[in-house]
NUVOFI-384705 format. One record per residue (C-alpha): x negated, y, z negated; residue in one letter. Coordinates in Angstrom, 1 decimal. Layout:
BEGIN
((X; Y; Z); 'A')
...
This chain:
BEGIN
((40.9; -57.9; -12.0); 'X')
((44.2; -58.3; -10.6); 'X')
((45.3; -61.6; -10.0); 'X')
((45.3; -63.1; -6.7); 'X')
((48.0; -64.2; -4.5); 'X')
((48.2; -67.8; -3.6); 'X')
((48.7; -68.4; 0.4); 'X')
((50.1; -72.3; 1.2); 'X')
((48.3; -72.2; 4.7); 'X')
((50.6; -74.8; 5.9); 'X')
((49.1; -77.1; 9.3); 'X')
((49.5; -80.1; 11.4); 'X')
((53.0; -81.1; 11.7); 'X')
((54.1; -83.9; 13.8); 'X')
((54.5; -82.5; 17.2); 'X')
((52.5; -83.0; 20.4); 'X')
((50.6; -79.3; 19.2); 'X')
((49.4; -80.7; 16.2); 'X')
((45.6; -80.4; 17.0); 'X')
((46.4; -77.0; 18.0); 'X')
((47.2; -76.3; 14.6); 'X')
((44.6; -77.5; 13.1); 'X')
((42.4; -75.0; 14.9); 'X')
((44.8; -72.0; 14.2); 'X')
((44.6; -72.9; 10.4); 'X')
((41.4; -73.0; 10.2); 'X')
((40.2; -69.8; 11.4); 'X')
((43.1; -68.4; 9.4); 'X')
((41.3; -69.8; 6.0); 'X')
((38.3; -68.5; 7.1); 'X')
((39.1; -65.0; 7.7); 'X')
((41.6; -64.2; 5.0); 'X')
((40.1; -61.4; 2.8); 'X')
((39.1; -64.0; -0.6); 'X')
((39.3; -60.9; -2.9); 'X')
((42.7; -60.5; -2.3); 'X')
((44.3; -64.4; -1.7); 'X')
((43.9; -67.6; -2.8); 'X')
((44.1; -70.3; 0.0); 'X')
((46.1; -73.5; -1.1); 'X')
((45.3; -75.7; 2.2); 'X')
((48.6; -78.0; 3.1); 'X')
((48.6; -80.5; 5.4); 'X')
((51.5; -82.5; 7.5); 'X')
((50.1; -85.4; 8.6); 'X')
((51.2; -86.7; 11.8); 'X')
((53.9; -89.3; 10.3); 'X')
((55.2; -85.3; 8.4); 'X')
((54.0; -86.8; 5.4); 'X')
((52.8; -83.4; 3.0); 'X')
((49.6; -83.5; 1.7); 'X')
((46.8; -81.4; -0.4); 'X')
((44.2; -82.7; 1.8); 'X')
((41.0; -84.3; 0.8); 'X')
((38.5; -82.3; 3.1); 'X')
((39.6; -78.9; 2.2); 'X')
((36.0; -77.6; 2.4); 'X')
((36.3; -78.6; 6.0); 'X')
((39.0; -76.2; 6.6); 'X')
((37.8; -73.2; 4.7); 'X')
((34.7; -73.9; 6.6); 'X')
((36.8; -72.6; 9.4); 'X')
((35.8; -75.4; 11.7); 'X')
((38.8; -77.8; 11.5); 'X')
((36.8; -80.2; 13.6); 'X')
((35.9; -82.6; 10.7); 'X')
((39.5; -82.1; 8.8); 'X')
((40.5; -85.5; 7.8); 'X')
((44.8; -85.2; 7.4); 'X')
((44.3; -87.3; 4.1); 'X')
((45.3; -86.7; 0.4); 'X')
((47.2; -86.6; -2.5); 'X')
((51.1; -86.0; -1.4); 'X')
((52.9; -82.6; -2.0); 'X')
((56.5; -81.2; -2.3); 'X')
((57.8; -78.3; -2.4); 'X')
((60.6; -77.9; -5.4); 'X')
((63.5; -76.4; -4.3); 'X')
((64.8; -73.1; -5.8); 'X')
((61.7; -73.7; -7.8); 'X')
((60.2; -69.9; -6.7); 'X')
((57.4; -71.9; -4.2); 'X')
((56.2; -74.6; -6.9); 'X')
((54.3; -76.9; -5.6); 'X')
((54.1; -80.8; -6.8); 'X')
((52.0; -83.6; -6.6); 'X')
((54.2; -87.0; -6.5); 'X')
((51.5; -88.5; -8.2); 'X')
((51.8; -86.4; -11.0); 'X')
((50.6; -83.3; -12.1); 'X')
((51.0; -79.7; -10.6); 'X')
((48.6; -77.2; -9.1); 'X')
((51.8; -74.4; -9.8); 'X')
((53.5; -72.1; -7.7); 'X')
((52.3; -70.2; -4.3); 'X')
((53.0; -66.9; -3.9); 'X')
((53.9; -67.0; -0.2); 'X')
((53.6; -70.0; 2.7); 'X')
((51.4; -68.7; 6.1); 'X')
((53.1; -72.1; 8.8); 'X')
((50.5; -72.4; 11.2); 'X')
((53.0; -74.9; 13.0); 'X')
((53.3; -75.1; 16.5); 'X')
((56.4; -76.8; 18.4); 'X')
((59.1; -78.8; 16.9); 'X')
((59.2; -79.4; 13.5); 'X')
((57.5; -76.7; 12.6); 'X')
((58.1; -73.7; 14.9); 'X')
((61.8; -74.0; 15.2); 'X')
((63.4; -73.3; 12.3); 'X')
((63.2; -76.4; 10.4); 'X')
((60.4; -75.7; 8.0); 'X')
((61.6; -72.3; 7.6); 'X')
((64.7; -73.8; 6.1); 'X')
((63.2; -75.8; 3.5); 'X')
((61.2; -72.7; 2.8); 'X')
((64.3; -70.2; 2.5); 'X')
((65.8; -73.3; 0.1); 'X')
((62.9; -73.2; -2.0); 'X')
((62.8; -69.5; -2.4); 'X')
((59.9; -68.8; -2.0); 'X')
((58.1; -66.1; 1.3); 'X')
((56.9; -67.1; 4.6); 'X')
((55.0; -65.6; 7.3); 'X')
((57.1; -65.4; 10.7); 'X')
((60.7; -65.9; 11.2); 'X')
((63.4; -67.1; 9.5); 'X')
((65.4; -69.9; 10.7); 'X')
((67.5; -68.3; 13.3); 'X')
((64.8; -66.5; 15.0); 'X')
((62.7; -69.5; 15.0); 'X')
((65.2; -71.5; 16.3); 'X')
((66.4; -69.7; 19.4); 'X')
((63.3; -68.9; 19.9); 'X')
((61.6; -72.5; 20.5); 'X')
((65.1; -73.8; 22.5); 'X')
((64.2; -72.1; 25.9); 'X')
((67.8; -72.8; 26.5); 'X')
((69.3; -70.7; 24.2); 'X')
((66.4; -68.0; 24.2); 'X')
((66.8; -67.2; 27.8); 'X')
((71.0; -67.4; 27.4); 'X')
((70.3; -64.8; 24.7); 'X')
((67.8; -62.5; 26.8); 'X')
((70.3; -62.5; 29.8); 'X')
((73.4; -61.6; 27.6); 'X')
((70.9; -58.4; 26.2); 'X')
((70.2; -57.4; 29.8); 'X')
((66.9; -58.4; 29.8); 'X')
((65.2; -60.2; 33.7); 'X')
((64.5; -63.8; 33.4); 'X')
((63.8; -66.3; 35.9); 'X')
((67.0; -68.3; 37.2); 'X')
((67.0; -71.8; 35.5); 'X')
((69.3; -74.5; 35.3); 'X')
((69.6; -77.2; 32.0); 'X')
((69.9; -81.0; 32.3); 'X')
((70.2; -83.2; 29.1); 'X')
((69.2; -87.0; 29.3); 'X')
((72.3; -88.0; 29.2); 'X')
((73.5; -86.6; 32.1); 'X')
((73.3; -86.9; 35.5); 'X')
((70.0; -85.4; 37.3); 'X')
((70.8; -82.9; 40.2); 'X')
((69.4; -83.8; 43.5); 'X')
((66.1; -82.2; 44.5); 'X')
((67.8; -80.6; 47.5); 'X')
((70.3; -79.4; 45.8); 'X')
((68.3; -77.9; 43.2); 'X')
((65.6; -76.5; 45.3); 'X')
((68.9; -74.9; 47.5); 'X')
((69.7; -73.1; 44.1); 'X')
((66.4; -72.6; 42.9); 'X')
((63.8; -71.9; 46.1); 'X')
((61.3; -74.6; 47.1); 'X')
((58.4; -74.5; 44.6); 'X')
((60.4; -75.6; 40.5); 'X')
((58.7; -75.6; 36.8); 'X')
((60.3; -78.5; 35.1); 'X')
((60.0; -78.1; 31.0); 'X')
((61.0; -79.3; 28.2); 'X')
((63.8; -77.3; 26.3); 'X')
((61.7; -77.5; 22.4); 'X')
((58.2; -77.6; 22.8); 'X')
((55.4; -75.1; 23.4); 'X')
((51.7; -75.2; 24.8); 'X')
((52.7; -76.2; 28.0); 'X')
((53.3; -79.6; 26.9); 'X')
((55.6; -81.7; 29.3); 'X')
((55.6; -78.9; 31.9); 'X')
((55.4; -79.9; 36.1); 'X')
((54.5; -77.6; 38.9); 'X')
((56.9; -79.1; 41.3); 'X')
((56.6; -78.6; 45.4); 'X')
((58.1; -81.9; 46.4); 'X')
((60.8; -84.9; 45.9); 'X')
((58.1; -86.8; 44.7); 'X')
((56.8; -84.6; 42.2); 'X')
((60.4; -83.6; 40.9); 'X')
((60.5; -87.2; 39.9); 'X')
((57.4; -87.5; 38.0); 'X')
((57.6; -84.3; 36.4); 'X')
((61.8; -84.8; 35.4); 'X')
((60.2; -88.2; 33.8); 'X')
((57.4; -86.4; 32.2); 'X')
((59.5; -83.3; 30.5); 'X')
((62.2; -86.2; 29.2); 'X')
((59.3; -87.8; 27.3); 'X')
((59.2; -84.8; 25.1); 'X')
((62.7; -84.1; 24.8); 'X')
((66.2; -84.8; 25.5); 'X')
((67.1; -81.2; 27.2); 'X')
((65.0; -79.6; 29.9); 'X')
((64.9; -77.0; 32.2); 'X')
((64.1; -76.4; 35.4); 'X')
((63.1; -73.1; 36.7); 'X')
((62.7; -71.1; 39.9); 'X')
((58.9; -70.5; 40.4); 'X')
((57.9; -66.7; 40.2); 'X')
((54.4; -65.9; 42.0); 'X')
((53.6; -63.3; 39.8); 'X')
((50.5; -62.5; 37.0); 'X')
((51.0; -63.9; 33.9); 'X')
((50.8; -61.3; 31.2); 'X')
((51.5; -61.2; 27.1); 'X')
((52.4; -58.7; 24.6); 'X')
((51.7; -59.5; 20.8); 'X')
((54.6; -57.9; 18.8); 'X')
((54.3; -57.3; 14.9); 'X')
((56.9; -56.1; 12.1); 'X')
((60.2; -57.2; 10.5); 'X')
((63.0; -54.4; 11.2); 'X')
((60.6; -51.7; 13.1); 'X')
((58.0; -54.1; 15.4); 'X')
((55.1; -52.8; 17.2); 'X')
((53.4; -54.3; 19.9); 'X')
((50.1; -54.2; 20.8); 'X')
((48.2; -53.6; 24.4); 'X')
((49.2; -55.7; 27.3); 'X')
((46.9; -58.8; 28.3); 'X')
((46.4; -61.1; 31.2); 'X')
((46.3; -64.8; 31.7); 'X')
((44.1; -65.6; 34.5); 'X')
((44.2; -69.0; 35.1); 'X')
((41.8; -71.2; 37.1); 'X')
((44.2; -74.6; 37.5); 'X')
((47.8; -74.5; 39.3); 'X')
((49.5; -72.9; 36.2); 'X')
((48.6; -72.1; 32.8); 'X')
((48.9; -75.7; 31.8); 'X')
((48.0; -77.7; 28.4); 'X')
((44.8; -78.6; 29.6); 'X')
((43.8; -74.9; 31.1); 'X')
((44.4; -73.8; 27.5); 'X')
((42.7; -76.2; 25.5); 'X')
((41.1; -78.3; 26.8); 'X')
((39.2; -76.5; 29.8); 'X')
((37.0; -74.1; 28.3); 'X')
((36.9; -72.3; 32.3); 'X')
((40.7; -73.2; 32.4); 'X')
((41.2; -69.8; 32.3); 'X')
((40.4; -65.9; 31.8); 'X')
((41.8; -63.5; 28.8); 'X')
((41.6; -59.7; 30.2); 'X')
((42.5; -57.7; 27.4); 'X')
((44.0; -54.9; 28.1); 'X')
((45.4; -56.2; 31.1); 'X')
((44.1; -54.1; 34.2); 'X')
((47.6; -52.3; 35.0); 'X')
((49.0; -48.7; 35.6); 'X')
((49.8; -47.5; 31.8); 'X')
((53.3; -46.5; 32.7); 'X')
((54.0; -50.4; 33.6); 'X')
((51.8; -51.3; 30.7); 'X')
((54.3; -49.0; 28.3); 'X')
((57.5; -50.7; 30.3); 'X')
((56.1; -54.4; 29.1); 'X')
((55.3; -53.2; 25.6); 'X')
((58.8; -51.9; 25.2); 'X')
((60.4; -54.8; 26.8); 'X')
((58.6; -57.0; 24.6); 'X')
((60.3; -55.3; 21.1); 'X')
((63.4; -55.2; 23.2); 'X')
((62.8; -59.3; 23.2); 'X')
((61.7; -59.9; 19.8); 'X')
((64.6; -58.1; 18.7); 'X')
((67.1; -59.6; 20.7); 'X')
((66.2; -63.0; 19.6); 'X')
((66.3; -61.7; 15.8); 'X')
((62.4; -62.3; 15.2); 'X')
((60.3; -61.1; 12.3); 'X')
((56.9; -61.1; 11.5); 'X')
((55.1; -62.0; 14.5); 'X')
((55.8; -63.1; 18.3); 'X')
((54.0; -63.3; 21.7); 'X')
((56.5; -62.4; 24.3); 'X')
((55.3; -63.5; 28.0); 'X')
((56.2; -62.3; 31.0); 'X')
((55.8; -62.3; 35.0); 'X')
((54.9; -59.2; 36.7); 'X')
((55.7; -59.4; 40.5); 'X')
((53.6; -57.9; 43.2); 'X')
((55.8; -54.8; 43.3); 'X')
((56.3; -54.1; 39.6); 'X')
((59.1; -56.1; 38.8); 'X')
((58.7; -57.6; 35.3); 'X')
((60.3; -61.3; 34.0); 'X')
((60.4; -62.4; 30.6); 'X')
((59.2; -65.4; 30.9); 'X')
((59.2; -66.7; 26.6); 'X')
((58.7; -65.6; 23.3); 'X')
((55.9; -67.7; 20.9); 'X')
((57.4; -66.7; 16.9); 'X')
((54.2; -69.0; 15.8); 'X')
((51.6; -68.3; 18.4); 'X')
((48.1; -69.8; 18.7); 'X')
((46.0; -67.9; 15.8); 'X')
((42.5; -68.6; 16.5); 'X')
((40.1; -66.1; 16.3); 'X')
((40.0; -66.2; 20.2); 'X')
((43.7; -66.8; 20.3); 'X')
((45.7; -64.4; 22.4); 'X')
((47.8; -62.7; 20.3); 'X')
((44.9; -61.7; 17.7); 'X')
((43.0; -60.7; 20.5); 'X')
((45.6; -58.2; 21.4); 'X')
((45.9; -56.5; 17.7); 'X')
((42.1; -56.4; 17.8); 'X')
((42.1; -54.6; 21.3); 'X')
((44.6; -52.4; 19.6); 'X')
((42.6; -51.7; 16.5); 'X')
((44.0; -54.3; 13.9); 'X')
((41.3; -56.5; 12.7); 'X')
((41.5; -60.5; 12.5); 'X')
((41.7; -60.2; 9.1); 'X')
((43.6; -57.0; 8.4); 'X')
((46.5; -58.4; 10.9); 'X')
((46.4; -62.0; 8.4); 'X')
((47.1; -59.8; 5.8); 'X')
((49.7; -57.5; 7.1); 'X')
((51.6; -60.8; 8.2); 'X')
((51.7; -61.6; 4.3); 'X')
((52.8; -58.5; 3.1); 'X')
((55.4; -57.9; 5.8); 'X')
((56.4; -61.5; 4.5); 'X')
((56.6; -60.7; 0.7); 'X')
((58.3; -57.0; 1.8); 'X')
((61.0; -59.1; 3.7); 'X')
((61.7; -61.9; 0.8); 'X')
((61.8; -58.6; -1.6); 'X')
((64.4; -56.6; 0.5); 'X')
((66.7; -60.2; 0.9); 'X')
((66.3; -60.3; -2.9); 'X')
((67.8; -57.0; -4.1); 'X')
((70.4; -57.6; -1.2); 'X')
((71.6; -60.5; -3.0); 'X')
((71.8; -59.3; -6.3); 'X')
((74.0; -56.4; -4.5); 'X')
((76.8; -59.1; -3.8); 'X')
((76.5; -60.9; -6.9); 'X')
């Protein structure tokens, strides 16, 4: 029997999204084809402390509801090949490759990715540059607009800085904003704003999750997504829709409203519009030098005209999550799309590996 490969599901982290990860992790566990992997359950506690946790049962239940962030601490050894150590002593060996399920900072943007890359050993998504520019909606949307691509007019303030006048920004800008902050994802810290009063509260609210935010022209458009997977040639799956029941796709619509909102997959649009998004959304994940995986959102106008709104390099990955529901609406299964994630991530640290022994 051949021997199986060890997956570090890695989960929790200590940014606002950490439940959501928790939930992502879970139904990863539970789906990943047993014959073929063996899960090694890591948890960051909230204070980022790593841990093998105590309730691992819990997660490869799939439930995630009952996982108590508790345990013996871990580390990873650095150039090491992926070894993993307890600090209490003892070792349960190496992993074979590390699956983040880590949303937002800390976790998503190129931080963890890293410490992986420094310990040699494979990881699902990303590497650190992609992940970065990809969680500093800043930078991304910089990045998109040098490649030609259509994003929504923003402007950036930072904390230290003085804050623009809501006249003068709505001048700019048009009358109804999004406020948001620069690193974080989920919709956490984001403001619908249609008045002074609300750009106060919601300029107050985004700086409580980070030090740079942006605030962007509101587009009244459909919200739709594009999943993307692959390292150098990326595919992307059918087109979905967001339909949501609150003012905007918020945190609460997504998570914690189960009517908060509607997933049509495929998205109910003329396929020559459907094949423009899909295209668009490679053009994005390339331009942003992604790997792996990515959601790439967009607006779509009235009259056609397409906005790329973001790109997600660690989206949500329940089994209802978006982005696997658009693989399995284009004929990759839950499961079969975890494991292609780990191969394209073992392919990826094997190509980087003969490249450097090129140059040596």
């Amino acid at each position: 029997m051949a021997k199986k490969i060890r997956v570090a599901v890695v989960f929790g982290g200590k940014s606002a999204e950490h439940e959501v990860s928790l939930r992502s992790a879970a139904n990863v566990a539970e789906a990943i084809d047993k014959s073929k992997y063996e899960v090694v359950p890591i948890a960051i506690d909230k204070y980022g402390k790593w841990l093998l946790p105590d309730s691992a049962k819990a997660l490869l239940g799939g439930t995630g509801q009952s996982l108590s962030i508790s345990g013996r601490e871990v580390m990873l050894r650095p150039q090491s090949g992926g070894a993993v150590s307890l600090l209490s002593g003892g070792t349960p060996g190496g992993v074979d490759v590390v699956f983040p399920i880590l949303h937002g900072p800390l976790g998503e943007d190129g931080t963890v990715q890293g410490l992986l890359t420094l310990a040699d050993v494979p990881f699902v998504g990303s590497g650190v540059l992609g992940s970065a520019v990809g969680m500093d909606k800043e930078i991304m949307k910089r990045l998109l607009r040098d490649a030609g691509l259509p994003i929504a007019r923003f402007i950036t303030v930072r904390a230290s800085e003085k804050r623009p006048a809501y006249a003068a920004v709505t001048k700019k800008l048009g009358k109804v904003l999004f406020v948001k902050p620069a690193n974080m994802g989920s919709s956490v810290g984001v403001s619908k704003v249609k008045s002074a009063k609300d750009y106060t509260t919601a300029l107050d609210k985004a700086f409580e999750y980070d030090d740079k935010i942006l605030i962007e022209e509101f587009i009244p458009a459909r919200e739709v997504e594009c999943a993307v997977l692959g390292n150098e040639n990326p595919i992307a799956s059918v087109v979905g829709e967001i339909i949501p029941s609150h003012e905007f796709y918020s945190y609460e619509a997504k998570y914690l409203d189960e009517k908060g909102a509607a997933l049509e997959v495929p998205a109910k649009i003329p396929k020559a519009l459907s094949d423009k998004i899909r295209k668009m959304a490679i053009e994005v994940f390339k331009a942003l030098s992604c790997e792996g995986l990515g959601r790439v959102d967009f607006f779509l106008t009235k009259r056609g005209k397409i906005y790329v709104n973001e790109i997600n390099t660690i989206p949500g990955f329940t089994s209802v999550s978006m982005y696997p529901r658009l693989f399995g609406a284009s004929g990759i299964s839950y499961p079969e799309l975890i494991d292609r994630l780990i191969q394209l991530a073992l392919d990826r640290h094997l190509k980087k590996a003969k490249l450097k022994t090129t140059r040596v």
